[in-house]
Backbone as a chain_set.jsonl record, in Angstrom:
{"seq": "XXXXXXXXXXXXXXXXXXXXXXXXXXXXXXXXXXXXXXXXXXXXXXXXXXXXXXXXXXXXXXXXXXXXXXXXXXXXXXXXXXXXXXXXXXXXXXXXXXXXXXXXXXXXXXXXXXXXXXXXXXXXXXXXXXXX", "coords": {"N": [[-23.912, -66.534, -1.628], [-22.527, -63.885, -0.117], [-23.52, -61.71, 2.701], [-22.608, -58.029, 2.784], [-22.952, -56.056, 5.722], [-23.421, -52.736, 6.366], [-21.787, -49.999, 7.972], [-22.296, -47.4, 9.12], [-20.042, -44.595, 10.031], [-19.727, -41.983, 12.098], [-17.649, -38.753, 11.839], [-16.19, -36.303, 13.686], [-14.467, -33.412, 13.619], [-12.071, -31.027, 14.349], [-10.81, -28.212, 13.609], [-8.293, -25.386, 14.337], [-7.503, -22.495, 14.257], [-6.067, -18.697, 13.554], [-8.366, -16.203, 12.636], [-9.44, -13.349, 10.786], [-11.7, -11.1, 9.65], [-11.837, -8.778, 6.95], [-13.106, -6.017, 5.451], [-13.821, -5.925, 1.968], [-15.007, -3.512, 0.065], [-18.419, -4.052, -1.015], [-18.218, -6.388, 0.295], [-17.446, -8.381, 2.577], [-14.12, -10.365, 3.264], [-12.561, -13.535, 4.857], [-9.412, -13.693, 6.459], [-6.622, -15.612, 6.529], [-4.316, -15.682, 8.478], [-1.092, -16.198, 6.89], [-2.328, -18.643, 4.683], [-3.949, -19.217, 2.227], [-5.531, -18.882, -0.876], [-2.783, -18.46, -4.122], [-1.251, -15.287, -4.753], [-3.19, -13.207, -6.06], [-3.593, -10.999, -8.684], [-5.023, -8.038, -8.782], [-7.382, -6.707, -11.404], [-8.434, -4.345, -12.071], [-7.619, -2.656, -10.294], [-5.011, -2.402, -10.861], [-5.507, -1.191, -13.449], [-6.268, 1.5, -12.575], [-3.654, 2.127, -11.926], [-2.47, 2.2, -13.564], [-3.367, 3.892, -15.567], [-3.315, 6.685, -13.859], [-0.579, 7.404, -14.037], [-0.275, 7.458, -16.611], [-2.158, 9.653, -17.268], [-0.711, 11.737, -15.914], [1.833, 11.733, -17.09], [0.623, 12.667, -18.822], [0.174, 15.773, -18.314], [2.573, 15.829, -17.877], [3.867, 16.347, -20.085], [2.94, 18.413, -21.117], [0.304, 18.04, -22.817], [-1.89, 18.224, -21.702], [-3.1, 21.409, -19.828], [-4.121, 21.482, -17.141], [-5.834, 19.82, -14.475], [-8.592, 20.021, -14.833], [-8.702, 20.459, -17.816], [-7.467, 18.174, -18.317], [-9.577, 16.421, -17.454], [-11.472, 16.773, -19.202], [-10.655, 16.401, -21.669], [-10.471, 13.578, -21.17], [-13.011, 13.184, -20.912], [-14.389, 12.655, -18.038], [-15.492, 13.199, -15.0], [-14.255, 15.879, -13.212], [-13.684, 16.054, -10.243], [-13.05, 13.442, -9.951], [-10.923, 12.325, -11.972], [-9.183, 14.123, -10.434], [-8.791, 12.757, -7.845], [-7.422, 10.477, -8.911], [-5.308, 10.853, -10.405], [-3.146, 11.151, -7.97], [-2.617, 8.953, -7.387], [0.066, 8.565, -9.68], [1.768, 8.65, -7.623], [2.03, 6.844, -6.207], [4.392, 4.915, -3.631], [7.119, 2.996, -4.637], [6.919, -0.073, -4.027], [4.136, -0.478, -3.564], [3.352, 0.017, -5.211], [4.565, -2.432, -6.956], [3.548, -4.355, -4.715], [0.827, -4.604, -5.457], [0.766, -4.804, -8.289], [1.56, -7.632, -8.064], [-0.267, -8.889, -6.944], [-0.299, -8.59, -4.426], [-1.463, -6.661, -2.917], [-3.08, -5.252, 0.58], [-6.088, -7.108, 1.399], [-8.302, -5.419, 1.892], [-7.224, -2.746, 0.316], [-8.94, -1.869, -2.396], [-10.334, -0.621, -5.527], [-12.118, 1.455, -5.155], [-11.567, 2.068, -2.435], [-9.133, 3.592, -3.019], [-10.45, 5.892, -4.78], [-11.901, 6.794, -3.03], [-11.073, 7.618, -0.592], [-9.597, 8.642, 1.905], [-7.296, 11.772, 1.433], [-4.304, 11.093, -0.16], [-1.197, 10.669, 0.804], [1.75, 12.492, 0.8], [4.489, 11.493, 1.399], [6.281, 8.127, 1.4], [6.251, 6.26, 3.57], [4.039, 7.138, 5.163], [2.03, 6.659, 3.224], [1.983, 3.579, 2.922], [1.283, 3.291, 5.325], [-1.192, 4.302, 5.637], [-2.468, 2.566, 3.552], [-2.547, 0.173, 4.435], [-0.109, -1.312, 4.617], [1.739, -1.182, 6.319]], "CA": [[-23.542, -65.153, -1.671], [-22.074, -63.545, 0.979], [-24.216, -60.528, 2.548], [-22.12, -57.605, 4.121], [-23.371, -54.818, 6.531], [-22.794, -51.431, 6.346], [-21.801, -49.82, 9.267], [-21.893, -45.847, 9.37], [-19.014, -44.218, 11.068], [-19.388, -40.449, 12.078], [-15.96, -38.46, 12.719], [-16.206, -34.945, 14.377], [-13.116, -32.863, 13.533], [-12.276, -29.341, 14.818], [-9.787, -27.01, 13.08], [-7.929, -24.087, 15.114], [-6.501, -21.208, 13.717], [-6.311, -17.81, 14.105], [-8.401, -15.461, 11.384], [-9.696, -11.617, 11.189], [-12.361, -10.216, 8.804], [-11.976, -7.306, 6.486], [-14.085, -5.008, 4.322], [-13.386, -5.273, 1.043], [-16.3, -2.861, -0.806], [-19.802, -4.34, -0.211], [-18.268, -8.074, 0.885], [-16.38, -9.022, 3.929], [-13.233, -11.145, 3.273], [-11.767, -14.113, 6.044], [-8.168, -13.566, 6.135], [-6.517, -16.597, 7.295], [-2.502, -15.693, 8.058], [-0.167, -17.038, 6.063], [-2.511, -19.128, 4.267], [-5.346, -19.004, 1.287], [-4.668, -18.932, -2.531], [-1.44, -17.513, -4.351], [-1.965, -13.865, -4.601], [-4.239, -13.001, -7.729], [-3.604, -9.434, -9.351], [-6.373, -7.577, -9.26], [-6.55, -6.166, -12.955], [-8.904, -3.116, -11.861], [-6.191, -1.93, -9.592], [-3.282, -2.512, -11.875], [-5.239, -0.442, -14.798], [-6.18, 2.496, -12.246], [-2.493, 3.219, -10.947], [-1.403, 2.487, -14.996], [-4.565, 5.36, -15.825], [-2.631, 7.487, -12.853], [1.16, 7.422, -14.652], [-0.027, 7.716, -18.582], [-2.337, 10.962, -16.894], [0.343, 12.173, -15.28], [2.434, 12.179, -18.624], [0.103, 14.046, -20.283], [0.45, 16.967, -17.624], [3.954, 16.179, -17.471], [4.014, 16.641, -21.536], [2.263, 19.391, -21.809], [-0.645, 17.96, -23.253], [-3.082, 18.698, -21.297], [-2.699, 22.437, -19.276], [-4.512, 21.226, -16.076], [-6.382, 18.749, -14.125], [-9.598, 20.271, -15.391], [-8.441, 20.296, -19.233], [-7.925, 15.944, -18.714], [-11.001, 15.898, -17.331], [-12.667, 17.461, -20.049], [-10.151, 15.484, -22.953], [-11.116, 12.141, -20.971], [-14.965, 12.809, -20.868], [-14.791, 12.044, -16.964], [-15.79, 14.692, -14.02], [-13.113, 16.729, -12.687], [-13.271, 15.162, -9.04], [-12.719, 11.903, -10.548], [-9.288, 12.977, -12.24], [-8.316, 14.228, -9.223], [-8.889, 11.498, -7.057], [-7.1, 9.477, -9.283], [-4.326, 11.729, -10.665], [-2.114, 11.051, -6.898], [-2.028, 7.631, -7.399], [0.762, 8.278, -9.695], [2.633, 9.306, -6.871], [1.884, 5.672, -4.877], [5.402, 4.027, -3.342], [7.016, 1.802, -5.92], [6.942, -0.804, -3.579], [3.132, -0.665, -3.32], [2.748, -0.366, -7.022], [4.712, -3.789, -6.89], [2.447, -5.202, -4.536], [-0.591, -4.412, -6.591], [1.412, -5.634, -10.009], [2.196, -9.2, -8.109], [-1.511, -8.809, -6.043], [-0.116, -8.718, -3.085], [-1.653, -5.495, -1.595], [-4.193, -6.179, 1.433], [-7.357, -7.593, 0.826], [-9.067, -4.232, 1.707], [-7.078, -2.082, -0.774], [-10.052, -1.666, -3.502], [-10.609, 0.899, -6.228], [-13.263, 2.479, -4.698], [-11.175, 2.569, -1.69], [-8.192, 4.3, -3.738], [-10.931, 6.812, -5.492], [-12.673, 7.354, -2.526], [-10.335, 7.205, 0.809], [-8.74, 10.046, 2.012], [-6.207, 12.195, 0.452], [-3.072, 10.646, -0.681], [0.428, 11.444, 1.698], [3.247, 12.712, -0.368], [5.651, 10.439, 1.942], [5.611, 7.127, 1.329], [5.992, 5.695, 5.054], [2.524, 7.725, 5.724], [1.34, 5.983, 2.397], [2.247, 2.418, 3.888], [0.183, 3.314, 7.084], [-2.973, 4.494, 5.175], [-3.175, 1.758, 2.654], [-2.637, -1.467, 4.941], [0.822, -2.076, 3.635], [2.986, -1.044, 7.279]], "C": [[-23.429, -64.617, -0.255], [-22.76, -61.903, 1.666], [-23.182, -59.78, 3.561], [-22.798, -56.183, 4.781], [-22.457, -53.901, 6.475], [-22.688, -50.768, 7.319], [-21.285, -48.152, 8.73], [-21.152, -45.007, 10.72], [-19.339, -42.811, 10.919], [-18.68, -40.195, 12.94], [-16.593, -37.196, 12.929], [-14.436, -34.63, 13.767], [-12.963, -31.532, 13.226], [-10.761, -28.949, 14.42], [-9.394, -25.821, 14.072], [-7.308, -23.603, 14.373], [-6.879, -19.604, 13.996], [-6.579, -16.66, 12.042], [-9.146, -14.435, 11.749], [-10.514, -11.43, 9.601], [-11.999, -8.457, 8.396], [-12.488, -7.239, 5.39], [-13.475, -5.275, 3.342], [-14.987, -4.596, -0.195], [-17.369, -3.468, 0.077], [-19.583, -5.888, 0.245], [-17.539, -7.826, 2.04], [-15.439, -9.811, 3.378], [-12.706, -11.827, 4.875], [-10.393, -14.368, 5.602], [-8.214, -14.326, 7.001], [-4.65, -16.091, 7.024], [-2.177, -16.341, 7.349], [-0.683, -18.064, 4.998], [-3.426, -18.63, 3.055], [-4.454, -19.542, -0.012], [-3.876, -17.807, -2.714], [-2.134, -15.821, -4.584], [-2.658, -13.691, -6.12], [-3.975, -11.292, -7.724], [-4.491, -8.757, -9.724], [-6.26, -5.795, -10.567], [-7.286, -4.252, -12.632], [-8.168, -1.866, -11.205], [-5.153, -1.488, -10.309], [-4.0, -1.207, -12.955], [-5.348, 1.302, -14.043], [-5.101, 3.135, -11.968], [-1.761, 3.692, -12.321], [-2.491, 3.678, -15.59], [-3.518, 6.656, -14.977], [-1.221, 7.927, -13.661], [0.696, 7.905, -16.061], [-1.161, 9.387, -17.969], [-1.709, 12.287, -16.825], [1.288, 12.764, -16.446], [1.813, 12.803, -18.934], [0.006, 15.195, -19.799], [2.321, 17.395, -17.848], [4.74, 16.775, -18.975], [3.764, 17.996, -22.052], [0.831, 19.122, -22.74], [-1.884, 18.19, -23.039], [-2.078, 20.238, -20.132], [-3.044, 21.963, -17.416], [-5.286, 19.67, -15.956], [-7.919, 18.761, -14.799], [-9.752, 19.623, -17.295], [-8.188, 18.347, -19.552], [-9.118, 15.752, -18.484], [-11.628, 15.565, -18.348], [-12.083, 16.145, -21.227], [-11.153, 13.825, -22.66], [-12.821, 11.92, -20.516], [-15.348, 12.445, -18.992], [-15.123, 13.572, -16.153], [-14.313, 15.066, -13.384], [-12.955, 16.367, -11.312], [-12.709, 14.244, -9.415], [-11.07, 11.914, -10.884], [-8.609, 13.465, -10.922], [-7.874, 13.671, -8.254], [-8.2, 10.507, -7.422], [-5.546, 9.728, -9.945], [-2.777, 11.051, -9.59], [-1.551, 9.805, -6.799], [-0.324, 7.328, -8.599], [2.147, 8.182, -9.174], [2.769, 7.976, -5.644], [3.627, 5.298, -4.641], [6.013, 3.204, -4.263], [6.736, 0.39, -4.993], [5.234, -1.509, -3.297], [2.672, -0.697, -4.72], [3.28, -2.189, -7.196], [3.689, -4.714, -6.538], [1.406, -5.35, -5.408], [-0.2, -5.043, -7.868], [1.059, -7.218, -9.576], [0.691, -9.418, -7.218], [-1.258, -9.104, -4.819], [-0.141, -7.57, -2.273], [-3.054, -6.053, -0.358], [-5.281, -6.068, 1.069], [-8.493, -6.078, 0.697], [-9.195, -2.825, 1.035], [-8.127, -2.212, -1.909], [-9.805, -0.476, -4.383], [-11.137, 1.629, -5.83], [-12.412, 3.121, -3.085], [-9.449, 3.502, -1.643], [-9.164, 5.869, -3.833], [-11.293, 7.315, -4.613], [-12.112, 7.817, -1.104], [-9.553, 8.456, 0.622], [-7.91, 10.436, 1.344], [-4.893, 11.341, 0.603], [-1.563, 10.89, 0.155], [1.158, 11.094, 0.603], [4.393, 11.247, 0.324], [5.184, 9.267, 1.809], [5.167, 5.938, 2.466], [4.457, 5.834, 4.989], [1.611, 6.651, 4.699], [1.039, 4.22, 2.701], [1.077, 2.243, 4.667], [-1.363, 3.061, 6.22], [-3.462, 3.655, 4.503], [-2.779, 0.588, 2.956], [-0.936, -1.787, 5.144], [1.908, -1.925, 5.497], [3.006, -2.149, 8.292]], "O": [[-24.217, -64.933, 0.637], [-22.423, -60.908, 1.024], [-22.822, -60.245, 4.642], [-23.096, -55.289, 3.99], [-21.228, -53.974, 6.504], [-23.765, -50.809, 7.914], [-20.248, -47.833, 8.149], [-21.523, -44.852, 11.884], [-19.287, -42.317, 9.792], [-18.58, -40.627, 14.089], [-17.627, -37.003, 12.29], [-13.526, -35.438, 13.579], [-13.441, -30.92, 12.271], [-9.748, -29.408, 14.947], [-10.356, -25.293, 14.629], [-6.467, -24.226, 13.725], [-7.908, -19.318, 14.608], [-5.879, -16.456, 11.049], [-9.586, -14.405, 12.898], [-9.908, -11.624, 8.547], [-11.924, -7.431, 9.071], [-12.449, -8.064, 4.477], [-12.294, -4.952, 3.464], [-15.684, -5.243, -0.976], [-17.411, -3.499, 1.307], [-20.554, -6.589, 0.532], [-17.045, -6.709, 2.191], [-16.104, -10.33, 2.481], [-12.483, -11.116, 5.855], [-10.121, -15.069, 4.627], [-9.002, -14.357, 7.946], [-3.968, -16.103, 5.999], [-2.917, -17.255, 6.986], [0.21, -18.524, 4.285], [-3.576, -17.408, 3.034], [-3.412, -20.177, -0.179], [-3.895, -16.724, -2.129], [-3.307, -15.449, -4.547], [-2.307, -14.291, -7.136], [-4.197, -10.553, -6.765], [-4.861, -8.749, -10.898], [-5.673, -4.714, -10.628], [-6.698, -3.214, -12.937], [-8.136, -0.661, -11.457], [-4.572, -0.403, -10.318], [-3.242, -0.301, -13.302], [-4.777, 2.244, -14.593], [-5.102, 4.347, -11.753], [-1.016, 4.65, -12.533], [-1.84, 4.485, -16.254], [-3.029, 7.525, -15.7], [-1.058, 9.145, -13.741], [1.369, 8.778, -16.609], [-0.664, 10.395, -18.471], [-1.942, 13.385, -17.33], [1.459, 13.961, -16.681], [2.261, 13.81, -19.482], [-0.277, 16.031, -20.657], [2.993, 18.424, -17.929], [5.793, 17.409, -19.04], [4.205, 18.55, -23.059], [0.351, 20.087, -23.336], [-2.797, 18.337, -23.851], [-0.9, 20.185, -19.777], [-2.176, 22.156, -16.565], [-5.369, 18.756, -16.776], [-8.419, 17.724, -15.234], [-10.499, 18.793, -17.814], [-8.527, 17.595, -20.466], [-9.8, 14.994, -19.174], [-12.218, 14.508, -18.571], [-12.784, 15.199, -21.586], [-11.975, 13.214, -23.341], [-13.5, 11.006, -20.049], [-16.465, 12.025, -18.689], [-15.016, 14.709, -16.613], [-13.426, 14.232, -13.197], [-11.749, 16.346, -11.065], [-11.514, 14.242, -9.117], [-10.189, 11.548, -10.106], [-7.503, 13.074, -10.55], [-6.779, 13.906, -7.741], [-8.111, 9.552, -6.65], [-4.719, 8.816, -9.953], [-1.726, 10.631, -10.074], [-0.451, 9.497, -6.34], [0.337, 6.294, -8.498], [3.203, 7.863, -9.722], [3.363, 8.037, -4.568], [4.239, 5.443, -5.699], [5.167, 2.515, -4.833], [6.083, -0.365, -5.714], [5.041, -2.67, -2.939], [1.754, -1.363, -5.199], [2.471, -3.062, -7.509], [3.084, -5.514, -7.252], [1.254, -6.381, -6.064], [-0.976, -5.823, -8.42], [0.475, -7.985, -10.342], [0.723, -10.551, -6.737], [-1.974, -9.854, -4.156], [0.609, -7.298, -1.335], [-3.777, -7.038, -0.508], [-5.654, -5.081, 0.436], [-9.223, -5.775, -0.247], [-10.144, -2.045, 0.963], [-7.768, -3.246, -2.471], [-9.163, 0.509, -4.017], [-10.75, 2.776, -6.051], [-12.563, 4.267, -2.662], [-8.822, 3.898, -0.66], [-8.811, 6.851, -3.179], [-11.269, 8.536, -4.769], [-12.917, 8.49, -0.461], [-9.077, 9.047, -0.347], [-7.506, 9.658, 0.48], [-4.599, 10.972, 1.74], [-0.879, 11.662, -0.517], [1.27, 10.129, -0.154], [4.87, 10.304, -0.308], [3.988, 9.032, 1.981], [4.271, 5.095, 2.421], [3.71, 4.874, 4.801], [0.705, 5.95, 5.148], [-0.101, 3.757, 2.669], [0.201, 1.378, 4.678], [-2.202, 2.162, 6.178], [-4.689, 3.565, 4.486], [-2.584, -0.212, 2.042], [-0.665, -2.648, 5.981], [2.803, -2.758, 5.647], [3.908, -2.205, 9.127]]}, "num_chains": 1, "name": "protein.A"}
């Protein structure tokens, strides 16, 4: 029988690239350009801007009189509705992104509900929510 030795090889091997941290809520994300996994649709997003548009209808219907009067129908606080109301007013192009999950990593709900007021224009909207 033939005995053979094992011989342990250790490789070193150093990666370069160029990547940038951002906030998203209470994590950090490493954005790596051009690379990672395909974009994923984040569904929390998608149902707040589709909450924002069927709202919106029901002002635009007449069903509800005010922002107060949805509040009250949808059981939520009256900031809340409001905060969330403008989004049906986002860019279509940024509603896209968000449909196909391709808005930036630091777009969040909380940073929709909670992030400054809303710009009517959609350039300005661009700027404020990553997308320019």
């Amino acid at each position: 029988m033939q005995e053979r030795s094992a011989t342990a090889t250790t490789v070193s091997l150093a990666i370069e690239c160029p990547i940038s941290t951002r906030r998203r809520g209470a994590e950090t994300k490493l954005v790596i350009p051009g690379k990672g996994q395909p974009p994923t649709p984040d569904g929390r997003l998608i149902s707040l801007t589709a909450q924002a548009h069927a709202w919106f209808g029901e002002i635009k219907d007449g069903a509800v009189a005010s922002i107060r009067d949805l509040a009250r129908r949808h059981g939520i606080d009256h900031g809340d509705a409001s905060r969330i109301l403008p989004l049906a007013f986002l860019a279509p192009d940024i509603v896209e992104a968000i449909l196909a999950g391709r808005q930036p990593v630091e777009l969040t709900v909380s940073a929709l509900k909670r992030g400054p007021d809303l710009p009517a224009l959609w350039a300005d909207q661009r700027r404020l929510l990553g997308f320019a």
